[in-house]
C-alpha positions in Angstrom: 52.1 17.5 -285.9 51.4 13.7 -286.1 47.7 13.2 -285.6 47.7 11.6 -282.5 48.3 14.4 -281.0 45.3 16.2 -282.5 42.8 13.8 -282.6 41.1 12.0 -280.0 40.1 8.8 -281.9 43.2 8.6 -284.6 42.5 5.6 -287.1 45.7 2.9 -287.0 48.4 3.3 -289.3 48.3 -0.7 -289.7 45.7 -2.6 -290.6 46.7 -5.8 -288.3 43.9 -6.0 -285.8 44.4 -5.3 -282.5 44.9 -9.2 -281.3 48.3 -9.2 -283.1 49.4 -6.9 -281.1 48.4 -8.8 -278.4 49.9 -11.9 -279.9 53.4 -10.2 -279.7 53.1 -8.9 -276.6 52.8 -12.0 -274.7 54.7 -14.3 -277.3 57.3 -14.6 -274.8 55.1 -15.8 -272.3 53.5 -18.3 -274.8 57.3 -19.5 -276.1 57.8 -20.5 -272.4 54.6 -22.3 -272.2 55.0 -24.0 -275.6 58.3 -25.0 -274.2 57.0 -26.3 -270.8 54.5 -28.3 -272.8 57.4 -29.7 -275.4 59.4 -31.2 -272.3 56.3 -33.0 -271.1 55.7 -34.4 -274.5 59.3 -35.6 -274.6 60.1 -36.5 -271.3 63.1 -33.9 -271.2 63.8 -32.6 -267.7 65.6 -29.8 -269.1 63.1 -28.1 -270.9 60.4 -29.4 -268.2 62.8 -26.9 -266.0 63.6 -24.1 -268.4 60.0 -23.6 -269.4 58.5 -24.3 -266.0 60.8 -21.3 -264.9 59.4 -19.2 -267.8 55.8 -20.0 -267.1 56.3 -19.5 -263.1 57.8 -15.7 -263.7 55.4 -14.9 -266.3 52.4 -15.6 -264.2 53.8 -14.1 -261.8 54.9 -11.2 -264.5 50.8 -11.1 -264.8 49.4 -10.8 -261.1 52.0 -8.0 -259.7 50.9 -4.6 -259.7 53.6 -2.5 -259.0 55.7 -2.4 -263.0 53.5 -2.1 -265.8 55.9 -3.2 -268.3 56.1 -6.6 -266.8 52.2 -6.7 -266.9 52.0 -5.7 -270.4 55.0 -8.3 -271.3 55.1 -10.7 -269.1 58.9 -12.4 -269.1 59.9 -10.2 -272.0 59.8 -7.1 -269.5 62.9 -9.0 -267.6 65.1 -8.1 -270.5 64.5 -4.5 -269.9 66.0 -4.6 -266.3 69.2 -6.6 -267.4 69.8 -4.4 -269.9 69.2 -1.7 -267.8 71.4 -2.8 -265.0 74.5 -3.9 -267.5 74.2 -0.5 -269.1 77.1 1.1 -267.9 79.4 -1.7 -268.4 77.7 -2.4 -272.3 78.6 1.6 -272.6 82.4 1.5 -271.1 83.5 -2.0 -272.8 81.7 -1.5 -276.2 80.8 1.8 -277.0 83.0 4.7 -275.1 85.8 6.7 -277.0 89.1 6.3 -275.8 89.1 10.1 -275.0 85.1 10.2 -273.4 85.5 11.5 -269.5 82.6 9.6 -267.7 84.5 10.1 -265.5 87.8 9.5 -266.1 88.1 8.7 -270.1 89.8 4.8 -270.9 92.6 6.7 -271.9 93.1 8.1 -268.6 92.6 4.8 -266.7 94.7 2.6 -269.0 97.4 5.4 -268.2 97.2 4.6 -264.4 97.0 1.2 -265.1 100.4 0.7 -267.1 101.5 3.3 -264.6 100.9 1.4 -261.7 101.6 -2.5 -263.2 105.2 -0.8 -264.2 104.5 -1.3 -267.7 105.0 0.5 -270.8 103.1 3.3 -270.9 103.8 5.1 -274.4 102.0 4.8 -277.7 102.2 4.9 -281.6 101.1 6.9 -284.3 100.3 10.2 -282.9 98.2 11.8 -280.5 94.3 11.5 -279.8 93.6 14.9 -279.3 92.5 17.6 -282.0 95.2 19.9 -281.3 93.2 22.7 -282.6 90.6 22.2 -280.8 89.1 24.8 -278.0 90.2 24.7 -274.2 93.8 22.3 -275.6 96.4 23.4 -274.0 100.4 22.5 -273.6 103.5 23.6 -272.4 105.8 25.6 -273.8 109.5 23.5 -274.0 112.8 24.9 -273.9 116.0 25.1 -276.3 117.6 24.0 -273.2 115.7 21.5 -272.0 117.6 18.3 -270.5 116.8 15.1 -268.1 116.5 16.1 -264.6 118.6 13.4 -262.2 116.5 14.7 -259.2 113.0 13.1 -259.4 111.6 13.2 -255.9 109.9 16.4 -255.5 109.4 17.2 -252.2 108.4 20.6 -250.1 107.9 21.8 -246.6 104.6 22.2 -245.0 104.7 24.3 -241.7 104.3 27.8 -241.0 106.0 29.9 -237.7 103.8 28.6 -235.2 104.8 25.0 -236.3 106.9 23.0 -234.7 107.1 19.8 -236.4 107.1 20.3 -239.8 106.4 17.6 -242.6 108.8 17.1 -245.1 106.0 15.6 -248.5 105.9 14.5 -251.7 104.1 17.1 -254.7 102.0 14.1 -255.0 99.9 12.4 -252.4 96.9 10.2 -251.4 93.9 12.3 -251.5 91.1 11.7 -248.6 89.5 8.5 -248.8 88.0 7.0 -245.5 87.9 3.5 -244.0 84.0 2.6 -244.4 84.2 4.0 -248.0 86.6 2.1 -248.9 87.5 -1.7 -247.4 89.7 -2.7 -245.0 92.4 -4.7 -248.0 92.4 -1.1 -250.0 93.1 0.9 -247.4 96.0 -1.1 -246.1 97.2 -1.5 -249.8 97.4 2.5 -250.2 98.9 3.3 -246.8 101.7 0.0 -247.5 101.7 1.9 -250.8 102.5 5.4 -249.4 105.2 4.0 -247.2 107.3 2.0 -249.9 106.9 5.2 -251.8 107.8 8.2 -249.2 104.5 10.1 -249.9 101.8 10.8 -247.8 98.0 8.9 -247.1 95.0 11.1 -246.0 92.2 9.3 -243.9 89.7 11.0 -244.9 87.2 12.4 -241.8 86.1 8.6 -241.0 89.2 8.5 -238.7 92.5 6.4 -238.0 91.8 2.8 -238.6 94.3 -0.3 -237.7 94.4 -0.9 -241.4 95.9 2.8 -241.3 98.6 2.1 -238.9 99.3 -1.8 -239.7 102.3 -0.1 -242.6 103.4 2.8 -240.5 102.9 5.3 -243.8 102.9 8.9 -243.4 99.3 10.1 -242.2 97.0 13.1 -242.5 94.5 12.8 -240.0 90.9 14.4 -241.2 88.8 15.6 -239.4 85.1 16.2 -240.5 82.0 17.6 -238.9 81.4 14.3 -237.3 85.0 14.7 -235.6 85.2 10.3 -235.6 88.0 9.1 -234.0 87.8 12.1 -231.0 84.5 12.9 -230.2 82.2 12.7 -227.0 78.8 10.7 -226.4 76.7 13.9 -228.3 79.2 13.7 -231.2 81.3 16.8 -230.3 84.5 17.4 -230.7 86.8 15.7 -227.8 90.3 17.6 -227.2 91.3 14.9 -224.7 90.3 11.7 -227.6 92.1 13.9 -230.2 95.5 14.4 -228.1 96.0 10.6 -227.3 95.7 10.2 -231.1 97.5 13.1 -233.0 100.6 12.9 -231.0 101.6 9.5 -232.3 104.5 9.8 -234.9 102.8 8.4 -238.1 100.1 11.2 -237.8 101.9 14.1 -239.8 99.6 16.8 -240.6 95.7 17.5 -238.6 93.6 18.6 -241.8 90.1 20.3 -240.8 87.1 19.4 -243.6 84.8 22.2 -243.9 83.7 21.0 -247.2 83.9 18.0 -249.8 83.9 18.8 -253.4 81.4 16.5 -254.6 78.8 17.1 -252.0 80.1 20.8 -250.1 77.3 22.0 -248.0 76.3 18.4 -247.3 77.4 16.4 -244.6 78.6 12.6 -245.4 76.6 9.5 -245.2 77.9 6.0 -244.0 75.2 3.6 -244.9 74.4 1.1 -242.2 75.0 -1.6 -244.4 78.6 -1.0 -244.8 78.9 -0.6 -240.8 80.9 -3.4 -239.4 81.7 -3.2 -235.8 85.1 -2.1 -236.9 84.2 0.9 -238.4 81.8 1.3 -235.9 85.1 1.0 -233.3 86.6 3.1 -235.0 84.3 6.4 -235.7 83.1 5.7 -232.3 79.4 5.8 -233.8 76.3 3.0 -232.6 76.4 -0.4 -234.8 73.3 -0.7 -237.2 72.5 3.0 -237.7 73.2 5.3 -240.6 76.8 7.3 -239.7 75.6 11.1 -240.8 77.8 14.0 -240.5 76.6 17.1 -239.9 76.7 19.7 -242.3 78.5 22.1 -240.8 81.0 22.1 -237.4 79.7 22.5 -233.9 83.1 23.5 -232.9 83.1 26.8 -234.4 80.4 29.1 -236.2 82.5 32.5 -236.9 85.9 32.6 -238.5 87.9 34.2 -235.3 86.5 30.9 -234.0 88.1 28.7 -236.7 90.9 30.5 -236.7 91.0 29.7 -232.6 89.8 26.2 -233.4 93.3 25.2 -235.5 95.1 26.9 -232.9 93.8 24.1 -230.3 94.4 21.4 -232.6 97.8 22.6 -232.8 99.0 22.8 -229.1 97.6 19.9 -229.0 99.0 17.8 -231.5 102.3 18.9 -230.5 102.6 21.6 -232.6 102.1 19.5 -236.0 101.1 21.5 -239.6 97.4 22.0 -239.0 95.0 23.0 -242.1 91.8 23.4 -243.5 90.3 21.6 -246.8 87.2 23.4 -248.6 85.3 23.4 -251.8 84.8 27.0 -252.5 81.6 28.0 -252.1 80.6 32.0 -250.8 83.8 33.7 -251.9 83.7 36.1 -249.0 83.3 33.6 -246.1 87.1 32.3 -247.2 87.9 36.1 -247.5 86.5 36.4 -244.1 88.7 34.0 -242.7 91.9 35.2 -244.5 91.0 38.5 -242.6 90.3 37.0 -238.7 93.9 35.1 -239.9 95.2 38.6 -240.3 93.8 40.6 -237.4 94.3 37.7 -235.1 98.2 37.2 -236.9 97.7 33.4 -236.5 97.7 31.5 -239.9 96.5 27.8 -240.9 99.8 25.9 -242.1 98.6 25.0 -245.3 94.8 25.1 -247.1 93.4 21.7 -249.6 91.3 23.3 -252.2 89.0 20.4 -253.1 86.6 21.1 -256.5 83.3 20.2 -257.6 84.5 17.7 -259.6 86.0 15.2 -256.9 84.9 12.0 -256.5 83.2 10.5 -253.5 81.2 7.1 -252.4 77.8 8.9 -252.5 76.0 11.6 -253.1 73.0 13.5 -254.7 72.9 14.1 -258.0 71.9 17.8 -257.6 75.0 18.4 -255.7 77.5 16.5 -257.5 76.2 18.0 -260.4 75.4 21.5 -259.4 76.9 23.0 -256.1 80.0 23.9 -255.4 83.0 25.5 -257.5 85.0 24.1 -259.6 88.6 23.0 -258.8 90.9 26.0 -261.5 88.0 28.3 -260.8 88.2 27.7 -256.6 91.9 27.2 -256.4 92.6 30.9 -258.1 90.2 32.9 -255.9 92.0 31.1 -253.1 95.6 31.6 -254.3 94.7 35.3 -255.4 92.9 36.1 -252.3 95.9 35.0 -250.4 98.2 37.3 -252.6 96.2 40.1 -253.0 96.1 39.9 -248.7 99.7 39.6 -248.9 100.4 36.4 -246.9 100.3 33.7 -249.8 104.0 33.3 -248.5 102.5 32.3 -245.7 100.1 29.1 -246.4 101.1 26.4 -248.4 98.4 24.9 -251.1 97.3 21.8 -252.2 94.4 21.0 -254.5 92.7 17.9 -255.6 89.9 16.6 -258.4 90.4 14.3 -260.9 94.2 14.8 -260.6 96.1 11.9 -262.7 98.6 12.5 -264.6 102.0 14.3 -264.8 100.9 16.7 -266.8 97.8 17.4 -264.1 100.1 18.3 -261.6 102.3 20.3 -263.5 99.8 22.7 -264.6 97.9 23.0 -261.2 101.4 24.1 -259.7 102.1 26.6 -262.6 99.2 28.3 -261.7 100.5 28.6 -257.8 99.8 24.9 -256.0 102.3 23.9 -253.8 101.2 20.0 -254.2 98.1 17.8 -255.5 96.2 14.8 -254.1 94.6 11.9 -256.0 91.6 9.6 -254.5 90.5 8.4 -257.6 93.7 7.6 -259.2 95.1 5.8 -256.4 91.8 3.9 -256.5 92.1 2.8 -259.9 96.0 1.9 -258.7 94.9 -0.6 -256.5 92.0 -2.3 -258.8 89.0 0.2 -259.3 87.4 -0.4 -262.3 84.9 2.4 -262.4 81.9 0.3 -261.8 80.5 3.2 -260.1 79.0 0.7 -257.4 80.3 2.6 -254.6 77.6 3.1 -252.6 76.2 -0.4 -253.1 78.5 -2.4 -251.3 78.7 -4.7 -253.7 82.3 -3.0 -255.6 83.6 -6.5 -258.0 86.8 -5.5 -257.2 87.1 -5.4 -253.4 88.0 -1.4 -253.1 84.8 -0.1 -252.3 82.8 -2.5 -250.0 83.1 -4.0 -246.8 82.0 -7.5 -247.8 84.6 -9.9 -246.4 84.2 -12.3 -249.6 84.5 -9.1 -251.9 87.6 -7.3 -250.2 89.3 -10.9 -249.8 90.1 -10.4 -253.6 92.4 -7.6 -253.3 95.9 -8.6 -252.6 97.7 -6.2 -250.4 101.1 -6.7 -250.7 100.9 -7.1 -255.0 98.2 -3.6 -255.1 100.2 -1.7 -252.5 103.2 -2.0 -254.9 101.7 -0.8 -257.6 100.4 2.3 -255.6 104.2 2.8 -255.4 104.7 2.2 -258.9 101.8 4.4 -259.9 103.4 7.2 -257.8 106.9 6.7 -259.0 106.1 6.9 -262.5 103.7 9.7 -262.1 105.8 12.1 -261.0 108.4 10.5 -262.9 106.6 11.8 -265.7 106.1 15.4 -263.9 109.9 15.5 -264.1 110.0 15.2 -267.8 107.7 17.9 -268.6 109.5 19.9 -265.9 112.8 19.1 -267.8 111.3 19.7 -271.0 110.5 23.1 -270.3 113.9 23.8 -269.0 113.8 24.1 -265.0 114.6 22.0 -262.7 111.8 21.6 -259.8 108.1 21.9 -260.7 107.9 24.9 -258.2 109.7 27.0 -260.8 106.9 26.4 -263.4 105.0 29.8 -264.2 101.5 30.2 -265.6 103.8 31.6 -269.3 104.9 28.1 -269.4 101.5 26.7 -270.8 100.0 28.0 -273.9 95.5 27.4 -274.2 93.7 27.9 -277.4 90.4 29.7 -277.5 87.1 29.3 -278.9 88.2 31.7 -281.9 91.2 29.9 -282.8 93.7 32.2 -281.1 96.5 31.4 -278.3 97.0 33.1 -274.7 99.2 31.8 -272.1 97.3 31.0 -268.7 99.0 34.3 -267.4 97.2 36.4 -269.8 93.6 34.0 -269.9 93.3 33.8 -266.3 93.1 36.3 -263.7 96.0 37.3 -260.9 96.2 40.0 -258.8 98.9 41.3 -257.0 100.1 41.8 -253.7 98.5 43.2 -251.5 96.1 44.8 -253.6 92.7 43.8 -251.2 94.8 45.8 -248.7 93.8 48.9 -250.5 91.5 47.9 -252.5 93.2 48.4 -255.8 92.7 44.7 -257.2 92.2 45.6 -261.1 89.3 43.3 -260.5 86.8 45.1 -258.6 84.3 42.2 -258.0 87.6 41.2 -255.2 87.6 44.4 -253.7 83.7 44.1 -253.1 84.0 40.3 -251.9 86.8 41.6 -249.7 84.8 44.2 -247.9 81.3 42.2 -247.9 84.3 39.9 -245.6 83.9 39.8 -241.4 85.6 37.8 -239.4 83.3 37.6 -236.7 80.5 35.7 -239.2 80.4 33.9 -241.9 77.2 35.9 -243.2 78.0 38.9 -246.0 78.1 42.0 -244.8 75.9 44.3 -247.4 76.5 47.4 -245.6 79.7 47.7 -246.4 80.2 46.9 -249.2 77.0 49.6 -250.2 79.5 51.9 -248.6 82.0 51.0 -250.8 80.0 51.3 -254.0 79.2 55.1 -253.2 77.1 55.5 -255.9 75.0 52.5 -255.9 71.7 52.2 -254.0 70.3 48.7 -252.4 66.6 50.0 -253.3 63.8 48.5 -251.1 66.1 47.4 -248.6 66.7 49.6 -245.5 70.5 50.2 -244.4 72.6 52.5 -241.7 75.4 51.8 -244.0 76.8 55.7 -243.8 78.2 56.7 -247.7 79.5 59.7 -248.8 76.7 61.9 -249.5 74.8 60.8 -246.2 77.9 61.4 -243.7 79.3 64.8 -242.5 82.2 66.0 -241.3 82.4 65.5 -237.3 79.8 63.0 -237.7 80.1 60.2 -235.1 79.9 57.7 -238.3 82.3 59.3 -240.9 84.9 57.9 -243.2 88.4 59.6 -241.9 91.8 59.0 -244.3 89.8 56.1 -246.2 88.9 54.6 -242.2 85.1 53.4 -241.9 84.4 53.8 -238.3 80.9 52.7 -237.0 79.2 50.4 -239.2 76.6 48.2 -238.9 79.2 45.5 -236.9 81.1 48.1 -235.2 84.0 46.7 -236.9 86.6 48.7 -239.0 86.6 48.7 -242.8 89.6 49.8 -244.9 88.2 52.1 -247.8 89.9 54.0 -250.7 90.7 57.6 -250.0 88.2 59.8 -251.6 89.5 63.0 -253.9 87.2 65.6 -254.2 
């Protein structure tokens, strides 16, 4: 252990006395005053200025009391802070790999970048990737593989209660809000969108004119702050929201409950980036912080959600209606797949969003640390769906950090329906990762709502390369999709992709991940029992778990210290008012009904 850290009075390891150190510690202080003095001897203004500058900050350097590295080295300190604040540009120009995710790797961005200029985008001399590395994965081509002529995937969204289906691309503008991003960008992403035949999602900030000025296919969002149809107290306005989702742009009414980069926290418009546009056009006060709640005032129980979509519906004209999520307590989505089943009334489609999406700002605890990844979220949602035997039913979409053909293609082998981008799209139109977002000060116009900044970005020359970016992406899912021998991406199966593990060996993602069959939560005979227990810790009439049940359902388990009237198996009898009957729970702690498995003596 070094001896300054056991001794109180350790004797220098130098023998230059303690003014040297001194000496260098203000030496660039004294080079601005030797300087200052040189241009007065010489009679040359510009050192007169230069070193009067450096003399001004470092007294000023001296008497400030709030950083002690500018006390201690006065002027020098200043370097500190530059280098500080250039450190994320020093890092991506001059010292990230081509293959380093922070978070999207320079490989990945100069991929959308070709993609979306048109240009070339193949390269020489092999791959990057360490093919034998853990986690790499590929798809499995076919001996009768061929070029597929049909290149515009599209698919149906809109369910029996629907009356105005939307026809959509596989690949579409993830939710991005007017506020977030500037007036220019969103115009060049919905101009984009239309020249392209895919859809744009608003995000919860609401409808802007920059959103309507192209006329592309819409998905109105609407978030716990309900902007764009919402009353004086900030609740939700049926009247405000009819007048709106009935015009013919607006495709699809998309419920948030939760944002994969901040789920469980409600969104925050600083008041900086407030114009009175935006202000217009949340219908929020000018000057003031726009917060969303975290949570809806609309509903607080499933049923109610379930009853919530079915207003938005009717409303809109019958229009697909959904719900987006980051995954968070299993068994509240479980709880609402089973008020969708008892009440027989089913969202149109569900957007699993993951932890790993991207958004303008937000803690680093929650980016970091809340919320379920987007594979891990999407499969308890699809298998959930199946295992309740209505996956038929719902159509899914997913999105995080979704970029590439190869992205899409594996998502929808595993069971999507379609994928969103926000970051990729962002990226089409000039986004440089400066990760300035929340600063208002984004050098490339996408991100702010500084007229002077925004002014840069050309609509008409970004919004074709939204297009272009679109158009060769999925351009590229078709190869891969011909490559494996099919001929729409919907016919791609988990067996069509092949991962290496951590011990060198090879599974398909049928055999690596988990997927249960259907209707197996019906019975409870999903060969992963930690989904039959989430499935009967699910009520529909709360969002809260309910323990008692599923202590029934593990019979031989005890919840010690914690009082229950849960009745089990050894504490019921028969002609009991509370007794299980043909695998029927009757008379729990809800007075609601809970399917159990039959019990063989």
């Amino acid at each position: 252990m070094p001896e300054s850290r056991t001794n109180l009075n350790p004797k220098p390891n130098t023998n230059a006395p303690y003014l040297v150190g001194v000496l260098l510690r203000y030496s660039t202080f004294g080079a601005a005053i030797l300087l200052f003095l040189a241009g007065l001897l010489l009679f040359n203004w510009w050192l007169i200025v230069l070193g009067g500058l450096g003399v001004g900050l470092g007294i000023y350097d001296l008497i400030q009391t709030k950083h002690a590295i500018l006390s201690n080295y006065p002027v020098a300190g200043h370097i500190r802070y530059v280098l500080e604040d250039f450190r994320p540009e020093i890092r991506q120009y001059l010292l990230e790999n081509d293959k380093e995710q922070v978070p999207f790797s320079r490989q990945q961005r100069a991929l959308i970048y070709q993609r979306a200029k048109n240009v070339s985008d193949t390269n020489a001399f092999g791959t990057l990737d360490n093919l034998y590395a853990h986690g790499k994965e590929w798809f499995l081509q076919s001996a009768i593989s061929q070029p597929l002529e049909n290149k515009s995937f599209r698919i149906s969204v809109g369910g029996e209660r629907c009356q105005q289906p939307h026809d959509m691309s596989v690949f579409n503008i993830s939710a991005m809000s007017f506020g977030s991003l500037s007036a220019n960008a969103i115009m060049a992403l919905n101009q984009g969108a239309k020249m392209g035949g895919f859809t744009h999602d608003t995000g919860e900030g609401a409808i802007s004119p920059y959103h309507r000025k192209f006329g592309g296919d819409l998905i109105w969002e609407l978030g716990t702050g309900y902007f764009g149809c919402r009353d004086d107290e900030g609740n939700f306005d049926p009247q405000s929201f009819a007048e709106k989702a009935v015009d013919p742009q607006v495709k699809m009414i998309e419920i948030k409950l939760s944002q994969g980069a901040k789920p469980g926290k409600g969104g925050v418009l600083p008041a900086e980036k407030i114009t009175q546009e935006i202000a217009d056009t949340r219908q929020v006060p000018l000057g003031q912080d726009c917060v969303s709640p975290s949570s809806h005032t609309a509903f607080s129980t499933p049923r109610e959600l379930v009853a919530f979509w079915q207003q938005l519906r009717e409303l809109s004209a019958g229009k697909p209606v959904g719900f987006k999520l980051c995954i968070g307590q299993p068994w509240q989505f479980m709880a609402i797949v089973k008020a969708m089943i008892e009440t027989d009334n089913y969202p149109d489609f569900i957007v699993i969003d993951g932890a790993e999406g991207g958004t303008g700002a937000a803690p680093v605890e929650f980016m970091d640390n809340v919320g379920m990844p987007m594979v891990d979220g999407f499969l308890l949602v699809h298998n959930t769906l199946v295992g309740a035997g209505i996956r038929d039913k719902i159509k899914l979409g997913v999105s995080g950090k979704i970029v590439s053909g190869f992205d899409i293609a594996r998502l929808i082998a595993l069971g999507a329906d379609w994928c969103n981008s926000a970051r990729g799209f962002m990226f089409a139109v000039g986004c440089i990762q400066s990760r300035s977002c929340h600063t208002n000060t984004c050098p490339t116009g996408v991100a702010t709502q500084d007229p002077y900044r925004q002014k840069a970005l050309d609509v008409p020359s970004k919004a074709e390369r939204v297009a272009n970016f679109h158009k060769n992406t999925v351009k590229s899912l078709a190869s891969i999709v011909g490559a494996v021998g099919l001929q729409h991406p919907s016919q791609l199966q988990p067996y069509h992709i092949a991962r290496r593990l951590d011990d060198g060996q090879i599974k398909l993602l049928s055999k690596f991940f988990y997927f249960t069959d259907k209707g197996a939560l019906l019975d409870h005979s999903a060969r992963a029992d930690v989904f039959n227990q989430m499935w009967v810790m699910a009520n529909p009439d709360t969002f809260l778990a309910d323990n008692d049940a599923l202590i029934a359902y593990n019979k031989d388990s005890r919840d010690k210290g914690k009082e229950t009237n849960a009745p089990t198996v050894e504490t019921t009898t028969a002609g009991a008012e509370n007794d299980i009957n043909g695998g029927r729970l009757i008379g729990n702690v809800n007075n609601t009904f809970r399917d159990l498995p039959h019990i063989n003596n």
